[in-house]
MDTraj code that builds the backbone (N, CA, C; nanometers):
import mdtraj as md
import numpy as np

residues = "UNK UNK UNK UNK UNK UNK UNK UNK UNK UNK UNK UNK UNK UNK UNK UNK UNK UNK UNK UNK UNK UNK UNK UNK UNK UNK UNK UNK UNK UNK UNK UNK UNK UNK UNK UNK UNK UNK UNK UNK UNK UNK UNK UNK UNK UNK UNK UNK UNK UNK UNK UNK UNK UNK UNK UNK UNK UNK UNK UNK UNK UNK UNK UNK UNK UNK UNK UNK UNK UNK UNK UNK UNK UNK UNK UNK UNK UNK UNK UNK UNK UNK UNK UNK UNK UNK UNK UNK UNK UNK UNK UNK UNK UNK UNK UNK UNK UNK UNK UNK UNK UNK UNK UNK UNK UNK UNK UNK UNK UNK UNK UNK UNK UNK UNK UNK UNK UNK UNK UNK UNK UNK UNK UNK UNK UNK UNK UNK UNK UNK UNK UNK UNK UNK UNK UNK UNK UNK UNK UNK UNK UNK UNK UNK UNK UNK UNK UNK UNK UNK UNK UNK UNK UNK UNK UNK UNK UNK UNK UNK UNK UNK UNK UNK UNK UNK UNK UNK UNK UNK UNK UNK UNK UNK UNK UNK UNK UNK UNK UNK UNK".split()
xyz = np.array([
    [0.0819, -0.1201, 0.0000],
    [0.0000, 0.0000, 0.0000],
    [0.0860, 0.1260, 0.0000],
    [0.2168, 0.1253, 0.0102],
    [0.2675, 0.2171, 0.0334],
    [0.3008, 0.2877, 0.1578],
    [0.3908, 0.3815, 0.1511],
    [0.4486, 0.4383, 0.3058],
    [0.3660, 0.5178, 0.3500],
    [0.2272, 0.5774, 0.2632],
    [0.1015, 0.6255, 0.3379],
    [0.0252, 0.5727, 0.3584],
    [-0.0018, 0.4732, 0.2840],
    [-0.1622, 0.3941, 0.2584],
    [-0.1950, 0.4210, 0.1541],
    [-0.1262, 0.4838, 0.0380],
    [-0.2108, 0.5141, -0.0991],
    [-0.1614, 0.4059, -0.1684],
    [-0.2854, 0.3819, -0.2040],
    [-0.2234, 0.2564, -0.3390],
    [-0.1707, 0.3403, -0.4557],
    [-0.2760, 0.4623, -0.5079],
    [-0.1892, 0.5169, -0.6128],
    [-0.2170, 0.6650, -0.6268],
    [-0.0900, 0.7113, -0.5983],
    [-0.0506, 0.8438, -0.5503],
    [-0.1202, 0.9286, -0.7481],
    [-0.1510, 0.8641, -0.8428],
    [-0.1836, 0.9583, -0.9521],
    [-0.3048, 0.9461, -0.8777],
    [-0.3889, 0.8873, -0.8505],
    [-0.5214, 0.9068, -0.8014],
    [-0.5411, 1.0105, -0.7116],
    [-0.4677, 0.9933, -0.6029],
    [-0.4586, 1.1082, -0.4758],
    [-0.4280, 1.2193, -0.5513],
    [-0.3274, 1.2382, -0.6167],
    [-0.2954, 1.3596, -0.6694],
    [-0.4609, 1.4569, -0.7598],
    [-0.4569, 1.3753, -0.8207],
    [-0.5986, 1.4001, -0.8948],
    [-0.7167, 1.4362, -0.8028],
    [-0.7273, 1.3626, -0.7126],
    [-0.8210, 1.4138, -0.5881],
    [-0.8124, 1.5458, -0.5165],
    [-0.6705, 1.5383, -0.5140],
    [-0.6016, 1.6762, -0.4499],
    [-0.6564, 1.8096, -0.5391],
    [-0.6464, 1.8047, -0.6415],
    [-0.7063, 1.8501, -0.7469],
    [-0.8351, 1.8950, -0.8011],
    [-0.8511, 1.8045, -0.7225],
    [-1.0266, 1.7887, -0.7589],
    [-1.1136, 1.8968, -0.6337],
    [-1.0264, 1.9155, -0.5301],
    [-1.0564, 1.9716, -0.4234],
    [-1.0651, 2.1609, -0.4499],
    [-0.9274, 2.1656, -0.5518],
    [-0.9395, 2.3157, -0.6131],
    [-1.0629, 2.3524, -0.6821],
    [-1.0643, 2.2242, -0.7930],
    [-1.1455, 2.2948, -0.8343],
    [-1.3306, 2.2917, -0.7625],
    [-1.3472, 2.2410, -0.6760],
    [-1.4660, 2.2283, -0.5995],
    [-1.4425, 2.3190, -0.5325],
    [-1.3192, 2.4148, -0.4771],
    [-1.3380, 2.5237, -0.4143],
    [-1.3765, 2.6117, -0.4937],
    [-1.3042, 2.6280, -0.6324],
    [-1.3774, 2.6948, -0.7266],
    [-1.5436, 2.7124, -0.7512],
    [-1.6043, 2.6058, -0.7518],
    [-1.7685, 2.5932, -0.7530],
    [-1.7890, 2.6710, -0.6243],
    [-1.7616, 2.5825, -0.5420],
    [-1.8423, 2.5893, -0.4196],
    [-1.8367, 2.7493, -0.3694],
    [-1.6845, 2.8319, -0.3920],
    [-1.6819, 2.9622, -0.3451],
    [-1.6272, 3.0552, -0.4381],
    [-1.7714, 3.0627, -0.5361],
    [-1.7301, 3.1628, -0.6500],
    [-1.6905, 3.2830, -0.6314],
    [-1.7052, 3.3736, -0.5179],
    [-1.6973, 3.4720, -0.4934],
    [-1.5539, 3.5201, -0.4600],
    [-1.5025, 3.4329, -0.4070],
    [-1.3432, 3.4628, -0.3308],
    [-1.2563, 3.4991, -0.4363],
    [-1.1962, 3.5285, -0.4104],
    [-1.0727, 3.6447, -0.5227],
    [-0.9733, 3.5577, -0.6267],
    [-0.9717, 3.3917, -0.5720],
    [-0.8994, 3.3285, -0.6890],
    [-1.0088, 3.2826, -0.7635],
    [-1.1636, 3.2557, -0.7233],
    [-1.2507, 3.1887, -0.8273],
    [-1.2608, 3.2975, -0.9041],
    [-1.2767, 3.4524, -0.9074],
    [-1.3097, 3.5639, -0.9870],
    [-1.2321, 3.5413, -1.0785],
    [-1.0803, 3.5234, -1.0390],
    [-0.9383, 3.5816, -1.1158],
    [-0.9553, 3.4515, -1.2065],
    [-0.9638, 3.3482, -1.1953],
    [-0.9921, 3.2287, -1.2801],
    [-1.0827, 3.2421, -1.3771],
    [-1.2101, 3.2633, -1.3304],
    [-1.3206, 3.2613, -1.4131],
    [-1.2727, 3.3780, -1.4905],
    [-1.2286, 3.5124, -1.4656],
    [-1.1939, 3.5866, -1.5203],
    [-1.0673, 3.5262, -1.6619],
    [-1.0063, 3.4937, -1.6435],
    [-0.8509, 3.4691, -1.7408],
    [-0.9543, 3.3270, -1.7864],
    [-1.0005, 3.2210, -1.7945],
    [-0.9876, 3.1088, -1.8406],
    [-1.1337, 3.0672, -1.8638],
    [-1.2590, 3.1453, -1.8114],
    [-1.3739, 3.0856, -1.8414],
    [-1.4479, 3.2290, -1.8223],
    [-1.4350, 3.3028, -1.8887],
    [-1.5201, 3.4344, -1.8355],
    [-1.6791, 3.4668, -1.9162],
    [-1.7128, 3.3830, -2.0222],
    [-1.8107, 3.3983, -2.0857],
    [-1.9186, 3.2962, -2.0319],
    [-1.8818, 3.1689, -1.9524],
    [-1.8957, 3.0129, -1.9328],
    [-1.9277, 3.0019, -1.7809],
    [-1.9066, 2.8642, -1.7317],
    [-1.8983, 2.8068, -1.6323],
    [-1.7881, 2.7313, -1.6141],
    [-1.7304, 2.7011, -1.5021],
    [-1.6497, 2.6088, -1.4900],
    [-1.6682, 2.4316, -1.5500],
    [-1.7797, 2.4134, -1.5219],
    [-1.8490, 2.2949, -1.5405],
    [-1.8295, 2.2355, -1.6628],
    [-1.8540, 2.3448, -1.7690],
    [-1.8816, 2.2908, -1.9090],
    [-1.7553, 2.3482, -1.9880],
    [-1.6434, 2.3609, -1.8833],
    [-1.4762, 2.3296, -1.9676],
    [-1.4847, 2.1884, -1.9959],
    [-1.4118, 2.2001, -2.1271],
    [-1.4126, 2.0745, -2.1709],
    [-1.2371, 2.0334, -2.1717],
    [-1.1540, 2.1689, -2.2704],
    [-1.0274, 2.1607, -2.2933],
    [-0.9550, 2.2067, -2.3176],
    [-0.8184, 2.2898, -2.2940],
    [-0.8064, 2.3978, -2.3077],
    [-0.6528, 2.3312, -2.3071],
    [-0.5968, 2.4341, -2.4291],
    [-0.4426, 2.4238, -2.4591],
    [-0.3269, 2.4786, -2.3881],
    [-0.4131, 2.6139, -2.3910],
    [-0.3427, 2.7434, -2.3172],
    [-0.3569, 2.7403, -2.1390],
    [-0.2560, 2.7815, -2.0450],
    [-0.3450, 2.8231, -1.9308],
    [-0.1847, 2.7873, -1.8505],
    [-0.1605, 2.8229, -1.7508],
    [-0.0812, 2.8065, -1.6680],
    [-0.0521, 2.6555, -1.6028],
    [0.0544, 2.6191, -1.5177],
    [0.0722, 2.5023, -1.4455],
    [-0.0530, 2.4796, -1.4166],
    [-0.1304, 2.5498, -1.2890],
    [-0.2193, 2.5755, -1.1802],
    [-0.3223, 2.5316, -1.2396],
    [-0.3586, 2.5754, -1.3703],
    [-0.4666, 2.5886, -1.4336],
    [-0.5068, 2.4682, -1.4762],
    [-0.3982, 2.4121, -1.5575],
    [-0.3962, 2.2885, -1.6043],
    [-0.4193, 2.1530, -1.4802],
    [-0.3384, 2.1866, -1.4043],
    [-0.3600, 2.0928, -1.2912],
    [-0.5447, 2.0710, -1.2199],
    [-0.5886, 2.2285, -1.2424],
    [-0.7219, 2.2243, -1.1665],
    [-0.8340, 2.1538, -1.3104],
    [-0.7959, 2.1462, -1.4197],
    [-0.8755, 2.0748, -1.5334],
    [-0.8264, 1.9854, -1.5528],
    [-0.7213, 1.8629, -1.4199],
    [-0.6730, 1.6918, -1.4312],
    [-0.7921, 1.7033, -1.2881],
    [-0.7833, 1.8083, -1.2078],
    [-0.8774, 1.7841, -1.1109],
    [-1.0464, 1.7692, -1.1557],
    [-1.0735, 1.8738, -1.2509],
    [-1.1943, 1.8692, -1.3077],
    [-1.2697, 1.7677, -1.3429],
    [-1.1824, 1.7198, -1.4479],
    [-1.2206, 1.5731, -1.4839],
    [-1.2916, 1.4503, -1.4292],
    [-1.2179, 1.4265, -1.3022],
    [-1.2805, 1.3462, -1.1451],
    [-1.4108, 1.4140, -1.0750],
    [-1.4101, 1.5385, -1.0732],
    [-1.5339, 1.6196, -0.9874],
    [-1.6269, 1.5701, -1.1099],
    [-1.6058, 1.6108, -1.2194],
    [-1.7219, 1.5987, -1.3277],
    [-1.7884, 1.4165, -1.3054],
    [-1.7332, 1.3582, -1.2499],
    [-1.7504, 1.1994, -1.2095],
    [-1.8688, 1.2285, -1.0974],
    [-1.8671, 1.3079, -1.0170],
    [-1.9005, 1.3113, -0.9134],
    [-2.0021, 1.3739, -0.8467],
    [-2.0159, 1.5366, -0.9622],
    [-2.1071, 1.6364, -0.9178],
    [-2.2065, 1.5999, -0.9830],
    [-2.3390, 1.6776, -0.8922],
    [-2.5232, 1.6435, -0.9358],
    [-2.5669, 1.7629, -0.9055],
    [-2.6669, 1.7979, -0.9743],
    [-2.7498, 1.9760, -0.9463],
    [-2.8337, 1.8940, -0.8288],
    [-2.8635, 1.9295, -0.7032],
    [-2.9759, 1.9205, -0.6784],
    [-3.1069, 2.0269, -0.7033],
    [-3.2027, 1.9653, -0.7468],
    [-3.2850, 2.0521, -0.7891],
    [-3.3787, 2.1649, -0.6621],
    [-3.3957, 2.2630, -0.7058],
    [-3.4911, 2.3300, -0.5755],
    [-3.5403, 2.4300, -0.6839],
    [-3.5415, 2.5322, -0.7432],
    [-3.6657, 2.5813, -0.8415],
    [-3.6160, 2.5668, -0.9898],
    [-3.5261, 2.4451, -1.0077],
    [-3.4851, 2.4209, -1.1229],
    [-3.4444, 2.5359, -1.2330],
    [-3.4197, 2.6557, -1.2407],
    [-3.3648, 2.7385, -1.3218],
    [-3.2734, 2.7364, -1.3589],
    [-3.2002, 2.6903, -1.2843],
    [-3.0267, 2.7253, -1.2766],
    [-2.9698, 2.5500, -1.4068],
    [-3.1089, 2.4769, -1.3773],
    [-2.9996, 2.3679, -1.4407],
    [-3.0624, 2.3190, -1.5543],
    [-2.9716, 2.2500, -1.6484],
    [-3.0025, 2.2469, -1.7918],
    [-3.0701, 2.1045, -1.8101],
    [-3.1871, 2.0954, -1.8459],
    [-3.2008, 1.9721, -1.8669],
    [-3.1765, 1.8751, -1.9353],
    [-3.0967, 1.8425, -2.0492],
    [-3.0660, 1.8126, -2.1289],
    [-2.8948, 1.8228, -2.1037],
    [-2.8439, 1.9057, -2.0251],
    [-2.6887, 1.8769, -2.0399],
    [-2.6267, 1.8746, -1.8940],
    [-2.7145, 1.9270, -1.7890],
    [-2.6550, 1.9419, -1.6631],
    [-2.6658, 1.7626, -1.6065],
    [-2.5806, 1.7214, -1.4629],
    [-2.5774, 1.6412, -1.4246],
    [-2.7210, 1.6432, -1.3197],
    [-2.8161, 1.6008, -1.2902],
    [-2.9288, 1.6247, -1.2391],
    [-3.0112, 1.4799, -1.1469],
    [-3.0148, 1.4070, -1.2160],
    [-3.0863, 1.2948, -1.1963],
    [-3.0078, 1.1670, -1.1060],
    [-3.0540, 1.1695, -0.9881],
    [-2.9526, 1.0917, -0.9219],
    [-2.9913, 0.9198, -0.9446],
    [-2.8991, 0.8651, -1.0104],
    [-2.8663, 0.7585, -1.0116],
    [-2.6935, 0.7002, -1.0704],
    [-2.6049, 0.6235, -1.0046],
    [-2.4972, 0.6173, -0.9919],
    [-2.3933, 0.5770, -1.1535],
    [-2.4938, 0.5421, -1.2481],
    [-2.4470, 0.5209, -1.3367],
    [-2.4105, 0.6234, -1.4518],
    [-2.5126, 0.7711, -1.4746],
    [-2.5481, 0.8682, -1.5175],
    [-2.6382, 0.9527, -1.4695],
    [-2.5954, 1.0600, -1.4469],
    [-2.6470, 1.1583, -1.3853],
    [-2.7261, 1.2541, -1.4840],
    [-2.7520, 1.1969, -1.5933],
    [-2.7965, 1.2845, -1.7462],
    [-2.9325, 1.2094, -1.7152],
    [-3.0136, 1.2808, -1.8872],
    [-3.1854, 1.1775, -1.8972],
    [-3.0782, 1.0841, -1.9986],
    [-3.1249, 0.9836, -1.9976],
    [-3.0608, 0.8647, -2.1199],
    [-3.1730, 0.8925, -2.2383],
    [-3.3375, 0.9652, -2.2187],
    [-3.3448, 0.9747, -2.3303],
    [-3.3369, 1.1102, -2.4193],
    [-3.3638, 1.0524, -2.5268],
    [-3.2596, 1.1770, -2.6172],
    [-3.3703, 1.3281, -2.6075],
    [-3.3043, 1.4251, -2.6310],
    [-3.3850, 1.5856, -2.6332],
    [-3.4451, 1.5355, -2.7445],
    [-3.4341, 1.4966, -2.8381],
    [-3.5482, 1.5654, -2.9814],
    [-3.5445, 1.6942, -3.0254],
    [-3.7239, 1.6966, -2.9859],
    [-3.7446, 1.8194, -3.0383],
    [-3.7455, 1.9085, -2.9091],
    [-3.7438, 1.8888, -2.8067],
    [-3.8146, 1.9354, -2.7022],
    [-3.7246, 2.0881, -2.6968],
    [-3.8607, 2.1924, -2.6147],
    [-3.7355, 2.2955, -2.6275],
    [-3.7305, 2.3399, -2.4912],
    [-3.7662, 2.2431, -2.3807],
    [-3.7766, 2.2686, -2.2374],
    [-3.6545, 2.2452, -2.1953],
    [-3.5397, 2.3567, -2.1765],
    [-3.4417, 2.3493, -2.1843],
    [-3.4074, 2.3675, -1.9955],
    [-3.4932, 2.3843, -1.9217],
    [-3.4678, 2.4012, -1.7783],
    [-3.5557, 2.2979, -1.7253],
    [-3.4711, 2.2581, -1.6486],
    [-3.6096, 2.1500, -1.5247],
    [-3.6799, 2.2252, -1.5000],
    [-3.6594, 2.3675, -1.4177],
    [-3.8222, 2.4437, -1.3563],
    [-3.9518, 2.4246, -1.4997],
    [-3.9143, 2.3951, -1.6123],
    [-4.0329, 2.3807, -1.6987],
    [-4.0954, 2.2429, -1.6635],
    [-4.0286, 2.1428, -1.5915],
    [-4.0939, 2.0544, -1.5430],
    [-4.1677, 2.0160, -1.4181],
    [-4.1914, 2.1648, -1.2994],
    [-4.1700, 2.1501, -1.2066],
    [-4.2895, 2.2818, -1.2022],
    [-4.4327, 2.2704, -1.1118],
    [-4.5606, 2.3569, -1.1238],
    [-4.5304, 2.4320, -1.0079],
    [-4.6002, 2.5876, -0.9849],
    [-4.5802, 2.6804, -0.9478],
    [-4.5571, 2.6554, -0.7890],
    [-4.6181, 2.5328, -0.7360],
    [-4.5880, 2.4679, -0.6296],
    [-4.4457, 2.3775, -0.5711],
    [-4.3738, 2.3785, -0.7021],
    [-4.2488, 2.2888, -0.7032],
    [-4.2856, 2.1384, -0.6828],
    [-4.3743, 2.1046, -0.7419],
    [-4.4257, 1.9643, -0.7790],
    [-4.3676, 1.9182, -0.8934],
    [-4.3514, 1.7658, -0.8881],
    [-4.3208, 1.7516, -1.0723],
    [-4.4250, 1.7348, -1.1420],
    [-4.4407, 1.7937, -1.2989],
    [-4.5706, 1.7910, -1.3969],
    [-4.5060, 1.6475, -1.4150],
    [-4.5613, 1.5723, -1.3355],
    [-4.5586, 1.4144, -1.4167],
    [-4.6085, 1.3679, -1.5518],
    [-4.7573, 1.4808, -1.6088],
    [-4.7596, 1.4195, -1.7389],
    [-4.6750, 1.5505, -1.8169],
    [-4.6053, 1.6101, -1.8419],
    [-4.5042, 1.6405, -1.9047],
    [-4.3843, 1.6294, -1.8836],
    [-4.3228, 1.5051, -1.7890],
    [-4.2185, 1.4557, -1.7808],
    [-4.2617, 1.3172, -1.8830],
    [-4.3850, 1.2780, -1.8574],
    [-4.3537, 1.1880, -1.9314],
    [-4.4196, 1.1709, -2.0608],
    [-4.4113, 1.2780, -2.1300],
    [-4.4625, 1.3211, -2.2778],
    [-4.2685, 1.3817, -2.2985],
    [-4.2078, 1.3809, -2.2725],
    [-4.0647, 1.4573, -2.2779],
    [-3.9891, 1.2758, -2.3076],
    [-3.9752, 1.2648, -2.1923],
    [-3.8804, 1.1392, -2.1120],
    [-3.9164, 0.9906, -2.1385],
    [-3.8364, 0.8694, -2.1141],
    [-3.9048, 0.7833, -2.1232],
    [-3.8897, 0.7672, -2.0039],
    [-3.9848, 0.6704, -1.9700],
    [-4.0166, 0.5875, -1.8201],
    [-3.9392, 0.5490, -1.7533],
    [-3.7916, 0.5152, -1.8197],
    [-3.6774, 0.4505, -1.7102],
    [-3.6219, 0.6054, -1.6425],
    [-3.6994, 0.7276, -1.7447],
    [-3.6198, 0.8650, -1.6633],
    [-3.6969, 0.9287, -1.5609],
    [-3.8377, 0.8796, -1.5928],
    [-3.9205, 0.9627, -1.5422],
    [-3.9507, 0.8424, -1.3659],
    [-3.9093, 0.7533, -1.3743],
    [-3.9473, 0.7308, -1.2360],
    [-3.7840, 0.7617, -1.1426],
    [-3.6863, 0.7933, -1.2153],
    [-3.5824, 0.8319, -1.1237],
    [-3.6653, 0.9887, -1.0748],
    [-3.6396, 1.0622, -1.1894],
    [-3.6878, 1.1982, -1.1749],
    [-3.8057, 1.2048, -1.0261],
    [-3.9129, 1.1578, -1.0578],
    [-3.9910, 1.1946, -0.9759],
    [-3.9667, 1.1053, -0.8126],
    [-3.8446, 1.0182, -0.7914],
    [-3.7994, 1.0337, -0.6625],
    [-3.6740, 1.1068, -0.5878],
    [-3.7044, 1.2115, -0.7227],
    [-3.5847, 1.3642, -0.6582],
    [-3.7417, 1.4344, -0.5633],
    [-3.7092, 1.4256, -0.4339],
    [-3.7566, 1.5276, -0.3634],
    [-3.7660, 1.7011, -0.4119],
    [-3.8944, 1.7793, -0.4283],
    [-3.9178, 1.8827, -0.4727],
    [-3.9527, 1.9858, -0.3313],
    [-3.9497, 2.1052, -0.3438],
    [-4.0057, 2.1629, -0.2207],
    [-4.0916, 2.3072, -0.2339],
    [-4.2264, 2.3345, -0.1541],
    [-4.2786, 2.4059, -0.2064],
    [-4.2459, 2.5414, -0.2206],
    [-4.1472, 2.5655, -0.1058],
    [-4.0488, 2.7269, -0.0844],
    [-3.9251, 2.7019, -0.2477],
    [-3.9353, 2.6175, -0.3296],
    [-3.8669, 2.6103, -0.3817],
    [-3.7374, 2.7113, -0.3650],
    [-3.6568, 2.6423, -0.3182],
    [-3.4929, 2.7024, -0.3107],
    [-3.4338, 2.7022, -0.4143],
    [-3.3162, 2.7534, -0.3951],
    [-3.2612, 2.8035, -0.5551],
    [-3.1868, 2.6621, -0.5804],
    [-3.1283, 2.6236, -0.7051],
    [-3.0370, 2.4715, -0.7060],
    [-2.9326, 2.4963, -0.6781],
    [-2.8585, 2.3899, -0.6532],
    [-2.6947, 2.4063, -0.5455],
    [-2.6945, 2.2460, -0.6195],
    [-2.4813, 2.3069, -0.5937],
    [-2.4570, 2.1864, -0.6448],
    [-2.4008, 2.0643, -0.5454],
    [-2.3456, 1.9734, -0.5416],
    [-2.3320, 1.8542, -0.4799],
    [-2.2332, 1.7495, -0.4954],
    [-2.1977, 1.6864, -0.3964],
    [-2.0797, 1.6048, -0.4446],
    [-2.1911, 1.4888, -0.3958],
    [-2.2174, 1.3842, -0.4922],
    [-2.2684, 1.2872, -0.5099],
    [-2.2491, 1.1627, -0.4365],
    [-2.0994, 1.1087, -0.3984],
    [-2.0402, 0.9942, -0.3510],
    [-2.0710, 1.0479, -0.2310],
    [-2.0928, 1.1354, -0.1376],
    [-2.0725, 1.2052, -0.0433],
    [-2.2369, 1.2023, 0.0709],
    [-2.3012, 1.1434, 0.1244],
    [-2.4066, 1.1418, 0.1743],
    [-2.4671, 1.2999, 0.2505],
    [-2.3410, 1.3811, 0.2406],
    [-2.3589, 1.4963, 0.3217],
    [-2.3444, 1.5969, 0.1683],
    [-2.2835, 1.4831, 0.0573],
    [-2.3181, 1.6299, -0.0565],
    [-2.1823, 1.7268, -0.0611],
    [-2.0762, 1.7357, 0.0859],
    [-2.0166, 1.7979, 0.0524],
    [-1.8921, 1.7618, 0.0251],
    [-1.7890, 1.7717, -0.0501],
    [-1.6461, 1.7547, -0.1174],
    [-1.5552, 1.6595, -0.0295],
    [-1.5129, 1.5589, 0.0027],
    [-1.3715, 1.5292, 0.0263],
    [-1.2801, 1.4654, -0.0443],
    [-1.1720, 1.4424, -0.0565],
    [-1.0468, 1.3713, -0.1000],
    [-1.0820, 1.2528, -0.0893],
    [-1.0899, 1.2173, 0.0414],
    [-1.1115, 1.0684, 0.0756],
    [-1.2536, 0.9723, -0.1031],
    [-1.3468, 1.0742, -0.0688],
    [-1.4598, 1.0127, -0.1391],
    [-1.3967, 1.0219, -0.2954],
    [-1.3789, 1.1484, -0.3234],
    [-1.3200, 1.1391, -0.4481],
    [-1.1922, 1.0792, -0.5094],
    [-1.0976, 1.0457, -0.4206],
    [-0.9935, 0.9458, -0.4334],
    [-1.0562, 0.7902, -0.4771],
    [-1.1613, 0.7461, -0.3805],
    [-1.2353, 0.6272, -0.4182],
    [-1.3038, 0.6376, -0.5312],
    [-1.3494, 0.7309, -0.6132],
    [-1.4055, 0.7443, -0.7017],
    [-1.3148, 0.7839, -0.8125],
    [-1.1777, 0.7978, -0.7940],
    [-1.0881, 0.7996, -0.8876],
    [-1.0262, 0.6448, -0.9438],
    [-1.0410, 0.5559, -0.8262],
    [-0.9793, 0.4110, -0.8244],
    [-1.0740, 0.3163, -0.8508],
    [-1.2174, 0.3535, -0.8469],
    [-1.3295, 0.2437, -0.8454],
    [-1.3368, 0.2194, -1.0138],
    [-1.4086, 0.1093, -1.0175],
    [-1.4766, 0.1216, -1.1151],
    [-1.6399, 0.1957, -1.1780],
    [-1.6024, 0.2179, -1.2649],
    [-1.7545, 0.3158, -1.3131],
    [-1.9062, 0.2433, -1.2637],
    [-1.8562, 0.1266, -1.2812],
    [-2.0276, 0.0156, -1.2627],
    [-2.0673, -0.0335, -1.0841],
    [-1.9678, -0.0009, -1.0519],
    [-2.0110, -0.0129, -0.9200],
    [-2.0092, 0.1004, -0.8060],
    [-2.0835, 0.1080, -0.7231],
    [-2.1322, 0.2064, -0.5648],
    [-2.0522, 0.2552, -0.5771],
    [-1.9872, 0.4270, -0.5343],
    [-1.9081, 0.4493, -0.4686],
    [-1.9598, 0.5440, -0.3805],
    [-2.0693, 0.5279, -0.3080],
    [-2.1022, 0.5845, -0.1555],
    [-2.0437, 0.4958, -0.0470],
    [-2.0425, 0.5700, 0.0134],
    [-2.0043, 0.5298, 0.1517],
    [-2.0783, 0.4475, 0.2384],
])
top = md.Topology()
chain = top.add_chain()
for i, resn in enumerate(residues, 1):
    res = top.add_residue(resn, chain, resSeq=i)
    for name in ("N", "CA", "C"):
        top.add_atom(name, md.element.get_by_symbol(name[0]), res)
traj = md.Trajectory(xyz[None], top)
């Protein structure tokens, strides 16, 4: 196992990594997420970097970290605006966090279009959209009637929020099996 306990220090490293850039999400406001988003994603989100040639050591290192968080993060929903339906990670189940079925034509491009002035789900326009293997995950996402704004989430994590530990295991696991705790 090694003189720490890591079986494999590229994993940890990557985790380590993964921690920047979740500080990035988690605390957009602080003076290195500005200066970032500013120089390397200023039109965008962090989320939907895909790849980038240019960018410093730092930079580069926090998009080997990216990569692993993107494994990991889920919108939870609360008045659905904020998240894309069709491209955001949303739907909790461990294999894909996407709908598996395809957009089409549809042009309901936000969950809140699926979700009534009460923060209920329109079950029959989830499932005039979706097929059935999406629509019964969907409707055991808890909704709420104060609908809160959406926030994001570390998935492996039962508390939702970021560690090394979880995301290290989720760097070493395999894709097809648990990695909650």
């Amino acid at each position: 196992m090694g003189g720490m306990g890591f079986r494999d220090m590229r994993a940890f490293n990557q985790a380590l990594l993964a921690k920047q850039a979740w500080r990035l999400l988690d605390s957009p406001d602080s003076l290195c997420a500005r200066l970032m988003k500013a120089k390397y994603y200023p039109q965008g989100q962090l989320l939907d970097i895909v790849f980038s040639i240019t960018g410093s050591a730092v930079w580069k290192g926090i998009l080997h970290g990216l990569e692993l968080l993107k494994r990991g993060v889920i919108w939870r929903v609360g008045d659905g605006e904020h998240i894309r339906t069709w491209r955001d990670p949303w739907i909790p189940r461990p294999s894909s966090f996407r709908p598996i079925t395809p957009k089409g034509t549809c042009r309901l491009n936000r969950v809140s279009a699926f979700l009534d002035a009460n923060g209920a789900w329109r079950a029959n326009r989830l499932r005039e959209y979706f097929w059935e293997m999406d629509v019964q995950h969907i409707l055991k996402i808890r909704t709420s009637p104060r609908q809160p704004s959406d926030f994001l989430s570390w998935y492996p994590e039962k508390s939702g929020v970021f560690s090394v530990k979880s995301a290290y295991k989720l760097a070493t696991c395999d894709h097809d099996t648990s990695f909650r705790n």
